[in-house]
C-alpha atoms as a printed R data frame, in Angstrom:
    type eleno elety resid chain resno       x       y       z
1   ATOM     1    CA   UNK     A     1  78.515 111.877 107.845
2   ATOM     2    CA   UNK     A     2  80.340 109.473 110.571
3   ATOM     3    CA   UNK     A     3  84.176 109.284 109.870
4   ATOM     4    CA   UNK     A     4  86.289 106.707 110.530
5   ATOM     5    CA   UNK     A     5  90.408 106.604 110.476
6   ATOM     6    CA   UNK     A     6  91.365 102.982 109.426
7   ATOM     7    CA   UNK     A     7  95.254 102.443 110.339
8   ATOM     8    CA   UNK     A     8  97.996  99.710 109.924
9   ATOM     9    CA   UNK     A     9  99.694  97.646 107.644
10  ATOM    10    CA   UNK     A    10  97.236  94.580 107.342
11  ATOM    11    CA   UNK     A    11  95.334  95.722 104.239
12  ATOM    12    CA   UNK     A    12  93.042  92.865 103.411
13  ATOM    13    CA   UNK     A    13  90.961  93.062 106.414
14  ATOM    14    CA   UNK     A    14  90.503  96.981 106.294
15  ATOM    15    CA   UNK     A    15  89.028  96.478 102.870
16  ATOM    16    CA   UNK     A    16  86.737  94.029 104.136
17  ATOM    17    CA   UNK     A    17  85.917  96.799 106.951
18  ATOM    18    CA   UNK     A    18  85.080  99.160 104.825
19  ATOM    19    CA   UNK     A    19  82.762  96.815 102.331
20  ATOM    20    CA   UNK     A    20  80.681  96.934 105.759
21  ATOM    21    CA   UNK     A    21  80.458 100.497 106.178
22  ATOM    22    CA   UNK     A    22  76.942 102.068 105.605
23  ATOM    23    CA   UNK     A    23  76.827 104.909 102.671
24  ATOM    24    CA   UNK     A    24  76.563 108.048 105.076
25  ATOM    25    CA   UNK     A    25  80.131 106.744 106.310
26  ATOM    26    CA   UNK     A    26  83.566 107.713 105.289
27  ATOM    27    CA   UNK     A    27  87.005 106.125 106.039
28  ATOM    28    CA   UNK     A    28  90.390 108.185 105.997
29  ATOM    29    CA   UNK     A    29  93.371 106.012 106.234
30  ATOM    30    CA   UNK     A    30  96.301 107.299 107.987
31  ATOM    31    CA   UNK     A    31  99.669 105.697 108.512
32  ATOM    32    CA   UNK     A    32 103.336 106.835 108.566
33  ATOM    33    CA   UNK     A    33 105.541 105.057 107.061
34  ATOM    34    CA   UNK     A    34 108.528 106.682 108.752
35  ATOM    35    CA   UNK     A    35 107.530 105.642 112.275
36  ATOM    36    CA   UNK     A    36 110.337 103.197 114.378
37  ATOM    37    CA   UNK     A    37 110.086  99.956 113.513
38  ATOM    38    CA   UNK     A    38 109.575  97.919 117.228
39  ATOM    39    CA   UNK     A    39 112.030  94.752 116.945
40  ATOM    40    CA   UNK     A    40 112.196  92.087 119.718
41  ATOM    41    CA   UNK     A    41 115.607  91.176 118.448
42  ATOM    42    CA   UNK     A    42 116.589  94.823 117.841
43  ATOM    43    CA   UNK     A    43 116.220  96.599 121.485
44  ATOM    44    CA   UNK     A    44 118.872  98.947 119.962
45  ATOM    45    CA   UNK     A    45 117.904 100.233 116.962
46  ATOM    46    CA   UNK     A    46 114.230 100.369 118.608
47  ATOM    47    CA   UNK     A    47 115.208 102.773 121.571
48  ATOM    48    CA   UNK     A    48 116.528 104.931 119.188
49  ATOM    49    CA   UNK     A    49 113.387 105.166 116.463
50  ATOM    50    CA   UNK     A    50 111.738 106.213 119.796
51  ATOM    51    CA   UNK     A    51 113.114 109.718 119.613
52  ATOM    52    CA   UNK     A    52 110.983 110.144 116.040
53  ATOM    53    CA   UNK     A    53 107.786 108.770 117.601
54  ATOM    54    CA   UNK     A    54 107.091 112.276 119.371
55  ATOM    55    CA   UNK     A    55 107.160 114.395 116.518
56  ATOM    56    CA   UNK     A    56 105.287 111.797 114.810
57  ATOM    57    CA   UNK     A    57 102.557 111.646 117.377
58  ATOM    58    CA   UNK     A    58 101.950 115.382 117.085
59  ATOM    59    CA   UNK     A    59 101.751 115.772 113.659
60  ATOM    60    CA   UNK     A    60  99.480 112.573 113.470
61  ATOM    61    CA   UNK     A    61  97.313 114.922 116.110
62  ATOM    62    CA   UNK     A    62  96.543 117.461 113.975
63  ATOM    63    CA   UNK     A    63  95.408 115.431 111.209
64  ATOM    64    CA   UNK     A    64  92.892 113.891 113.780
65  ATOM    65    CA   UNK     A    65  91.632 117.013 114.807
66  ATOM    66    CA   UNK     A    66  91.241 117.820 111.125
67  ATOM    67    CA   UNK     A    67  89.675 115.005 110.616
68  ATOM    68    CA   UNK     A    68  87.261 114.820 113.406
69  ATOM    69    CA   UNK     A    69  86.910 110.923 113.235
70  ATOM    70    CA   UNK     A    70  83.797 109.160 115.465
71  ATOM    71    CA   UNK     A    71  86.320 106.025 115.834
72  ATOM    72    CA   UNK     A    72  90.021 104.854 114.678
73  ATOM    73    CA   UNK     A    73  90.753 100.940 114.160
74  ATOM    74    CA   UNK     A    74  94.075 100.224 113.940
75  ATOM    75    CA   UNK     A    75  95.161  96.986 112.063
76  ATOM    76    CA   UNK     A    76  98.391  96.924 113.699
77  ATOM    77    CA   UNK     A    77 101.990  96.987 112.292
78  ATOM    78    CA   UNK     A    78 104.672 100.100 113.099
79  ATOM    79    CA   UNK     A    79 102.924 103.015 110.840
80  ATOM    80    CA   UNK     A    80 100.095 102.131 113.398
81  ATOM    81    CA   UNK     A    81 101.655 103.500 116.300
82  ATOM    82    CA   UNK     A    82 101.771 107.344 116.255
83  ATOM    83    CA   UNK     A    83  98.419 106.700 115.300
84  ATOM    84    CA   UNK     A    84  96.896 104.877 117.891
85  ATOM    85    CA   UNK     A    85  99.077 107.735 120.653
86  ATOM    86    CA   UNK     A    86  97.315 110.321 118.919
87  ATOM    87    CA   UNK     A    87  93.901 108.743 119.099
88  ATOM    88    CA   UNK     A    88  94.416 107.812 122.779
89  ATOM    89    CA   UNK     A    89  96.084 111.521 123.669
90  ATOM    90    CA   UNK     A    90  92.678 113.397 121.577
91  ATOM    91    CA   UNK     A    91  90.812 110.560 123.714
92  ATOM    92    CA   UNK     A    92  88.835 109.063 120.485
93  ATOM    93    CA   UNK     A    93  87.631 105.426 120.734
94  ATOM    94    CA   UNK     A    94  90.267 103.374 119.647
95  ATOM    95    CA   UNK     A    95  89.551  99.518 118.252
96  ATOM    96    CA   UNK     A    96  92.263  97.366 117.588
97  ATOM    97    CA   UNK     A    97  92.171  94.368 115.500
98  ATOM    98    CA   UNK     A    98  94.637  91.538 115.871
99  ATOM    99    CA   UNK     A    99  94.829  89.152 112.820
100 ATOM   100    CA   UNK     A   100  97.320  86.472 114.118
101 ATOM   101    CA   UNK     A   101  97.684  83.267 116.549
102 ATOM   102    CA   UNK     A   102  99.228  85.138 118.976
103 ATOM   103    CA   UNK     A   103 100.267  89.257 118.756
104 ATOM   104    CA   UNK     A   104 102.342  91.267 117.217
105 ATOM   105    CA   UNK     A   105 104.643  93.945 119.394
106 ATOM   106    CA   UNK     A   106 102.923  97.147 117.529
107 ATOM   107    CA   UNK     A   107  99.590  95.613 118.697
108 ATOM   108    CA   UNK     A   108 101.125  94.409 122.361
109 ATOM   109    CA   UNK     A   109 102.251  98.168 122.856
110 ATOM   110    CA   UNK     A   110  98.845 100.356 122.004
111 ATOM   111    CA   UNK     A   111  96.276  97.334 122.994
112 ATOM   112    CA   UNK     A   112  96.910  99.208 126.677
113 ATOM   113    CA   UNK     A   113  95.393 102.230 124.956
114 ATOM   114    CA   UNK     A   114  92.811 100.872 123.279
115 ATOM   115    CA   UNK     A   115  88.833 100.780 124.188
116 ATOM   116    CA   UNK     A   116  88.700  97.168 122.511
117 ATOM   117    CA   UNK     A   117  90.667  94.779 121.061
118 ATOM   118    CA   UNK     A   118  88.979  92.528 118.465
119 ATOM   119    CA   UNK     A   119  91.076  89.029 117.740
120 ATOM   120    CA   UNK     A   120  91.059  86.089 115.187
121 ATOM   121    CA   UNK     A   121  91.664  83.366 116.669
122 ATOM   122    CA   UNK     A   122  91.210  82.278 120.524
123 ATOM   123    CA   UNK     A   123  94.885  81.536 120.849
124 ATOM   124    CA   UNK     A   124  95.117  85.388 120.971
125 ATOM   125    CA   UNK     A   125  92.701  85.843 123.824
126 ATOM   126    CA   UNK     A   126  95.746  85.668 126.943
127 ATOM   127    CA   UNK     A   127  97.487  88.292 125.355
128 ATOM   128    CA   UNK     A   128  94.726  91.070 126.662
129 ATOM   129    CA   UNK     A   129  92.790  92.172 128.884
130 ATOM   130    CA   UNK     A   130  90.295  89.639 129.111
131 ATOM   131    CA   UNK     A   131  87.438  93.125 129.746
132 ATOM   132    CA   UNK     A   132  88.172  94.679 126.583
133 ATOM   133    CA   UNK     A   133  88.791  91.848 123.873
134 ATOM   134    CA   UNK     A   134  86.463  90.300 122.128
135 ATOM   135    CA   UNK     A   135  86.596  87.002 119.368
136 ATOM   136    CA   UNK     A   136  85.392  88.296 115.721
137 ATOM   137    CA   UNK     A   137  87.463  86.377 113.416
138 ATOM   138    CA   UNK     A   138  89.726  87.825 110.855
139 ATOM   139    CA   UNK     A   139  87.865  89.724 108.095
140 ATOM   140    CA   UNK     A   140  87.933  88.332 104.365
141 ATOM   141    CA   UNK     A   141  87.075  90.507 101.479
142 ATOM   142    CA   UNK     A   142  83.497  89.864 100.253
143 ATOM   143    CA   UNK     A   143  83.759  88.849  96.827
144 ATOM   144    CA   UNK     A   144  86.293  85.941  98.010
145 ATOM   145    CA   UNK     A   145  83.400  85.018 100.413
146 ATOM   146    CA   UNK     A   146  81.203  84.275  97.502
147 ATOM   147    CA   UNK     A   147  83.448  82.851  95.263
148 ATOM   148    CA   UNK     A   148  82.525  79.712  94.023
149 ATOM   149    CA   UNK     A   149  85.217  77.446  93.414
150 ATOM   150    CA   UNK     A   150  85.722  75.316  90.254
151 ATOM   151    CA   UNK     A   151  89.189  74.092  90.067
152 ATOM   152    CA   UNK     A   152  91.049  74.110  86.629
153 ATOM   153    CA   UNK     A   153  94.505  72.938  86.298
154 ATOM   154    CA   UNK     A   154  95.811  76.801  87.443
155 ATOM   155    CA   UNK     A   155  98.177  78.114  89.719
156 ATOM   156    CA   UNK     A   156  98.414  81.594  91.529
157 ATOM   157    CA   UNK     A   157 102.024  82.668  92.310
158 ATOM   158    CA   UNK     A   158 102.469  85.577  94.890
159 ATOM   159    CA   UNK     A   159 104.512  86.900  97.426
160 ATOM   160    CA   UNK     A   160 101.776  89.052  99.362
161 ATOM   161    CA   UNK     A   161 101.447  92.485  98.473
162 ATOM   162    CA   UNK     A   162 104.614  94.017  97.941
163 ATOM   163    CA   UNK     A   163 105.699  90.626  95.905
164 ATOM   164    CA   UNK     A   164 108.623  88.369  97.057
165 ATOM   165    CA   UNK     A   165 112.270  88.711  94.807
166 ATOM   166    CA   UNK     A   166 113.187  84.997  95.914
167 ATOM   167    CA   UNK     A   167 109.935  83.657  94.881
168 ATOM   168    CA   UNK     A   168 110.054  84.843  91.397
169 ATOM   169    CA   UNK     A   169 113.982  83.973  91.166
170 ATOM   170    CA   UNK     A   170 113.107  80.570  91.715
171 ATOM   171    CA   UNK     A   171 109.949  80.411  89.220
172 ATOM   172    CA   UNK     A   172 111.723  81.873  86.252
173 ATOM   173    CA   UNK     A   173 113.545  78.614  85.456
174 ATOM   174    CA   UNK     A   174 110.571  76.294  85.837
175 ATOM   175    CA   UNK     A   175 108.003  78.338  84.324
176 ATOM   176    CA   UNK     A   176 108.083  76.668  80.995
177 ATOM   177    CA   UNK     A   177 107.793  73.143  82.783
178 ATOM   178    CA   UNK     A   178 105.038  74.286  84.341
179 ATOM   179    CA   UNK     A   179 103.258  75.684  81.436
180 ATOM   180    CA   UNK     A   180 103.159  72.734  79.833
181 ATOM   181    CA   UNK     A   181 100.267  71.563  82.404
182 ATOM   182    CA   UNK     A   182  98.815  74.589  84.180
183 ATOM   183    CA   UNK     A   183  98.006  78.217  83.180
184 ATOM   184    CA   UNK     A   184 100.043  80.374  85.692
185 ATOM   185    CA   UNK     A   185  98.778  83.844  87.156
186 ATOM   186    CA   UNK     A   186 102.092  85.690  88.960
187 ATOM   187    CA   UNK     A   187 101.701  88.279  91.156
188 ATOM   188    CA   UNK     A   188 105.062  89.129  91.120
189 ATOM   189    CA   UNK     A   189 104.807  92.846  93.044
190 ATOM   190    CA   UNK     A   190 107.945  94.725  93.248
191 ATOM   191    CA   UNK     A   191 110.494  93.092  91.782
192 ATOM   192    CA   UNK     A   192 110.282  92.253  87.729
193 ATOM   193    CA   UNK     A   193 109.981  88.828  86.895
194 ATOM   194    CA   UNK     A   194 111.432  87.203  83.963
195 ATOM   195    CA   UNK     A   195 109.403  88.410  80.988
196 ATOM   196    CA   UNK     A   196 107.810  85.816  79.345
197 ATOM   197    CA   UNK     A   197 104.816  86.081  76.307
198 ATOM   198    CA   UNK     A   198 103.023  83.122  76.941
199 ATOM   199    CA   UNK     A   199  99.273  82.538  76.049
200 ATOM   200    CA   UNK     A   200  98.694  80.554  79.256
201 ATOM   201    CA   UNK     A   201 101.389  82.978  81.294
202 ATOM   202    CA   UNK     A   202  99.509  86.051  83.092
203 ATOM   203    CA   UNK     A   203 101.915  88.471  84.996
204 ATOM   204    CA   UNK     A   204 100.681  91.613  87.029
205 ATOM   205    CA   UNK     A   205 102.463  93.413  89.371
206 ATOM   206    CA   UNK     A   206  99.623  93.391  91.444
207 ATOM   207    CA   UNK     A   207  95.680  91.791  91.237
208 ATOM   208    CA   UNK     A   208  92.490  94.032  92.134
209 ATOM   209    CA   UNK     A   209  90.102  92.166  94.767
210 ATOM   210    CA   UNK     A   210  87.878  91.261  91.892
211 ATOM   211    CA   UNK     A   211  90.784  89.893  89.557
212 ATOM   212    CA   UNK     A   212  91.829  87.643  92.685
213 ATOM   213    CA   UNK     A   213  88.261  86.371  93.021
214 ATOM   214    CA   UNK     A   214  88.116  85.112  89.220
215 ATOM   215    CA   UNK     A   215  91.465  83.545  89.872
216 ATOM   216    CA   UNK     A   216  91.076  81.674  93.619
217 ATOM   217    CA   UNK     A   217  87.541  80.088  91.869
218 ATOM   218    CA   UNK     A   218  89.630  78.434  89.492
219 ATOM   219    CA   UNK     A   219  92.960  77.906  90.836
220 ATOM   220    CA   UNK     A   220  94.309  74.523  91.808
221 ATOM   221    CA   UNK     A   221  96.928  75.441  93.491
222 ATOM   222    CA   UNK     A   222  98.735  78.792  95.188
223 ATOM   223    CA   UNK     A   223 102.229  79.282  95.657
224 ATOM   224    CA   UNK     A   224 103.452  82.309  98.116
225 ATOM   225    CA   UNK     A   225 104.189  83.505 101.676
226 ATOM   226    CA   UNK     A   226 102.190  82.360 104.385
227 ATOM   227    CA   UNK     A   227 100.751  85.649 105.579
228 ATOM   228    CA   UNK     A   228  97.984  85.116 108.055
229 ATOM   229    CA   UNK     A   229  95.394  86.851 105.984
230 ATOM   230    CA   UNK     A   230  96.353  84.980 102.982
231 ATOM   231    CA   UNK     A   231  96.815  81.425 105.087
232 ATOM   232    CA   UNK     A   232  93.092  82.618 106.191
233 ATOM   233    CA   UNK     A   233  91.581  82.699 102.389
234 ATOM   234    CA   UNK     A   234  93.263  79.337 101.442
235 ATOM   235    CA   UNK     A   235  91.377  77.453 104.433
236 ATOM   236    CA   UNK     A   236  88.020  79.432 103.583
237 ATOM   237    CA   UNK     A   237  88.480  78.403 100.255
238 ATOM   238    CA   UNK     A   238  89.719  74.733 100.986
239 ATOM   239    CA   UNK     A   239  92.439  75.545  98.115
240 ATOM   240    CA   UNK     A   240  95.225  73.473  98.489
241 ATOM   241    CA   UNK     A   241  99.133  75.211  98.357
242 ATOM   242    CA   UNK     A   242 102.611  75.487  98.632
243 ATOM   243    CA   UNK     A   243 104.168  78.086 100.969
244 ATOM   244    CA   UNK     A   244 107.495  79.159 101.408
245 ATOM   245    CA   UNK     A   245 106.809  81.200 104.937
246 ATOM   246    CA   UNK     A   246 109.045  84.514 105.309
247 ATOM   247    CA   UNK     A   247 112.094  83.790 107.672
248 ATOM   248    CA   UNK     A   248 113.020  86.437 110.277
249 ATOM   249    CA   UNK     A   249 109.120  87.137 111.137
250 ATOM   250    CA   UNK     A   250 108.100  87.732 114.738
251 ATOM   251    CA   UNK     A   251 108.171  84.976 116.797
252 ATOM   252    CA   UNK     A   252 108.021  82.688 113.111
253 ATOM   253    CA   UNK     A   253 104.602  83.805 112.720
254 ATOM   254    CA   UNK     A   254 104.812  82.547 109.080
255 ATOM   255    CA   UNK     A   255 106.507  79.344 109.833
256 ATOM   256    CA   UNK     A   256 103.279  79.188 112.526
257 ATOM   257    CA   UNK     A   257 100.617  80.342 110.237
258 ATOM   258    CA   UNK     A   258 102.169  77.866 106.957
259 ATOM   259    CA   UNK     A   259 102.052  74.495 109.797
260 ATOM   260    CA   UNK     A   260  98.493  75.808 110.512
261 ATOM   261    CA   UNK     A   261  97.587  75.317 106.942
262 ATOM   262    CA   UNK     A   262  99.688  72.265 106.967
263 ATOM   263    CA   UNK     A   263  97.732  70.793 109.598
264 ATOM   264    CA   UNK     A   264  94.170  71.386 108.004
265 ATOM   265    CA   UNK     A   265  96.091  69.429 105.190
266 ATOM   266    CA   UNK     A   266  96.322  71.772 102.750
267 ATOM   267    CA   UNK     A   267  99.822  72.795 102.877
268 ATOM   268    CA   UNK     A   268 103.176  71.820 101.423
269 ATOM   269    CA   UNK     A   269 105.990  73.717 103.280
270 ATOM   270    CA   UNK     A   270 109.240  74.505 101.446
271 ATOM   271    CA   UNK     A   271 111.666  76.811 104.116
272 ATOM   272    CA   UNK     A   272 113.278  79.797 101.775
273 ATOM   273    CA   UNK     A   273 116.613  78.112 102.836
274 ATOM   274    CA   UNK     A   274 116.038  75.494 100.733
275 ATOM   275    CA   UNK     A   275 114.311  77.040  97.907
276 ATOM   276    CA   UNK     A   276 115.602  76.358  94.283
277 ATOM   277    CA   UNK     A   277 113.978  75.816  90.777
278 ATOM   278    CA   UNK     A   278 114.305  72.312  91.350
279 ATOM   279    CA   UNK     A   279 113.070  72.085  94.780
280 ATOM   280    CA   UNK     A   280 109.978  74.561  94.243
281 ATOM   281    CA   UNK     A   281 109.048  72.190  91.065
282 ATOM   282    CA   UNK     A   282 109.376  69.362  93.163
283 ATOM   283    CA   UNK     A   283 107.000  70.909  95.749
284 ATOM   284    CA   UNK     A   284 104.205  72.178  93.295
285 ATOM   285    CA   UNK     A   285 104.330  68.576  91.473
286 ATOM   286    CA   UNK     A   286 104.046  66.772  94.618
287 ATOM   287    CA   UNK     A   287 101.374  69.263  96.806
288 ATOM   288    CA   UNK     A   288  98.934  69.031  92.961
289 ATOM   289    CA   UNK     A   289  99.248  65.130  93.030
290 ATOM   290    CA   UNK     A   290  98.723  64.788  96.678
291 ATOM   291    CA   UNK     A   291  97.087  67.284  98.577
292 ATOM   292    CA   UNK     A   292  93.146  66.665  98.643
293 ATOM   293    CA   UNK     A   293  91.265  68.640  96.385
294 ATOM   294    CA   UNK     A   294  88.351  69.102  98.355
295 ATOM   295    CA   UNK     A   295  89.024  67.985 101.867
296 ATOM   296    CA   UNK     A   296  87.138  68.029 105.187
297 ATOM   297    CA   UNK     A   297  88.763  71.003 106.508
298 ATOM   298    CA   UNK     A   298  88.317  71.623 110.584
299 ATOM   299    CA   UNK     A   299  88.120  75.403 109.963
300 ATOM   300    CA   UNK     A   300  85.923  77.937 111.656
301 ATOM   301    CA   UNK     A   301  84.518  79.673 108.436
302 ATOM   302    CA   UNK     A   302  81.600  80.476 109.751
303 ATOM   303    CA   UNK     A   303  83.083  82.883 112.121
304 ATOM   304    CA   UNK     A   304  85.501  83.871 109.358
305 ATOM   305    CA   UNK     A   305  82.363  84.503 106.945
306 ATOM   306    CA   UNK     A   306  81.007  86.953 109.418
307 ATOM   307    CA   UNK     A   307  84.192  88.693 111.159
308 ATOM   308    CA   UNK     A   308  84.024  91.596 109.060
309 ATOM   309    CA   UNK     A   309  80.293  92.163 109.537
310 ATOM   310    CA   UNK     A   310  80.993  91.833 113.409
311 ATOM   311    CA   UNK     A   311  84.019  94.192 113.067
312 ATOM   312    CA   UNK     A   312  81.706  96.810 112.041
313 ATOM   313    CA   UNK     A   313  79.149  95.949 114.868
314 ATOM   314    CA   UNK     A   314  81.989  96.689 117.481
315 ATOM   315    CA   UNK     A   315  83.249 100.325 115.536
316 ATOM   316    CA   UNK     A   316  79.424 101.393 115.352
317 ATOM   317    CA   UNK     A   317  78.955 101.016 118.969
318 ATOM   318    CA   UNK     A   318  82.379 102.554 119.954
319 ATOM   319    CA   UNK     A   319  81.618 105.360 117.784
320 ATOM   320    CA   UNK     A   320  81.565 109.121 119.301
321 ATOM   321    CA   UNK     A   321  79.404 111.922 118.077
322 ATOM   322    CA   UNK     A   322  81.400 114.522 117.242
């Protein structure tokens, strides 16, 4: 049995990792939670989470050596951190997988430690060492992959993962407007949305992989964040949206990933500063009647179709017997 530690925040593309792994392997995931958050614009408050990250590091050793894994791929994000120390300190083959334009700070600290750094796009590439990093494309879960896509009028509202409180805020007010022409699917994660029993009205806190499939094939139109992995699935899929990018990001890595979209043209950008009922109804009205619905899209899918698949290549050869 080869075992592999899968780390970081960035969930999407570890599931597509693992849909790649053969049966005889297993993957652990390890994280904490409690690890300092690295800020750029909070030097302060970083320094001091760095006291924790000792501790952290040493109890995220032992679970290694329990463990025994052949590789760890980190995903990046904070939890990632004591992680990727640990792996380095116990000297196990580290992989780390960037997912955005450019990198974030978790992944600009332990890429140093790391025995190869796999990226998504080539505007990452002058952030490492050019010896160790290597283009794959960022990995898309396999039964989005081979979807296929018959738009109805339907629209997907989500705020990623953990669900976005100003998102749903807004949509209560308009969602009877709105189901008068479109069946709505909401997402709506942590934070209750207004309840609402409506035959065309679906609300889940969160949808499986396979629940998301049924509804990208025949949505017309997604409203939500503009995460890179979900920015990455609407281009695949050529599916047309309206995204409201979280402010305060690193560097406005959602305000970059939501123009990228935009530029493909496939994008209607509404900033959260000037998101209201009225302005969000505005925005889905006008991105439904204008934005193509199946445009010539200068996207590398092909690379984006086989990321995962070369993900896997690069773990299997890092991989130690132990």
């Amino acid at each position: 049995m080869t075992k592999i530690v899968i780390t970081g925040s960035h969930l999407t593309p570890a599931l597509a990792l693992t849909e790649q792994l053969p049966a005889n392997w297993r993957a652990y995931e390890l994280g904490e939670d409690d690890s300092p958050r690295f800020r750029r614009y909070d030097w302060w408050g970083s320094a001091l989470g760095l006291f924790k990250l000792p501790g952290l590091v040493w109890k995220t050793t032992s679970k290694l050596q329990l463990i025994k894994p052949a590789v760890v791929v980190s995903f990046g994000g904070y939890s990632a951190v004591p992680v990727c120390l640990a792996a380095w300190w116990l000297k196990l083959p580290l992989l780390i997988h960037e997912q955005t334009f450019g990198v974030g700070l978790a992944t600009k600290i332990t890429s140093r430690l790391a025995s190869q750094v796999a990226i998504s796009w080539q505007s990452s590439r002058g952030y490492f060492s050019a010896k160790k990093t290597v283009l794959t494309g960022n990995p898309v879960r396999k039964a989005i992959l081979n979807l296929t896509r018959s738009p109805r009028p339907v629209i997907l509202i989500t705020g990623g993962h953990q669900g976005s409180l100003v998102i749903n805020q807004a949509i209560g007010p308009i969602l009877h407007r709105l189901l008068k022409r479109f069946t709505v699917y909401h997402q709506y994660g942590l934070s209750q949305p207004e309840e609402l029993t409506h035959p065309r009205y679906h609300a889940q806190r969160w949808f499986n992989t396979q629940e998301l499939a049924r509804i990208y094939s025949k949505a017309q139109l997604v409203v939500g964040r503009a995460g890179i992995n979900t920015v990455t699935e609407l281009a695949y899929l050529k599916l047309p949206a309206v995204l409201i990018p979280l402010p305060y990001t690193q560097r406005g890595e959602q305000l970059r990933n939501a123009l990228y979209l935009k530029s493909l043209g496939l994008a209607v950008i509404l900033p959260q500063a000037k998101l209201t009922p009225g302005n969000l109804h505005q925005a889905i009205i006008r991105a439904n009647s204008k934005l193509p619905r199946n445009p010539k899209v200068n996207f590398p899918a092909r690379r984006v179709a086989t990321a995962a698949q070369s993900l896997y290549q690069l773990v299997a050869k890092l991989r130690r017997d132990v």
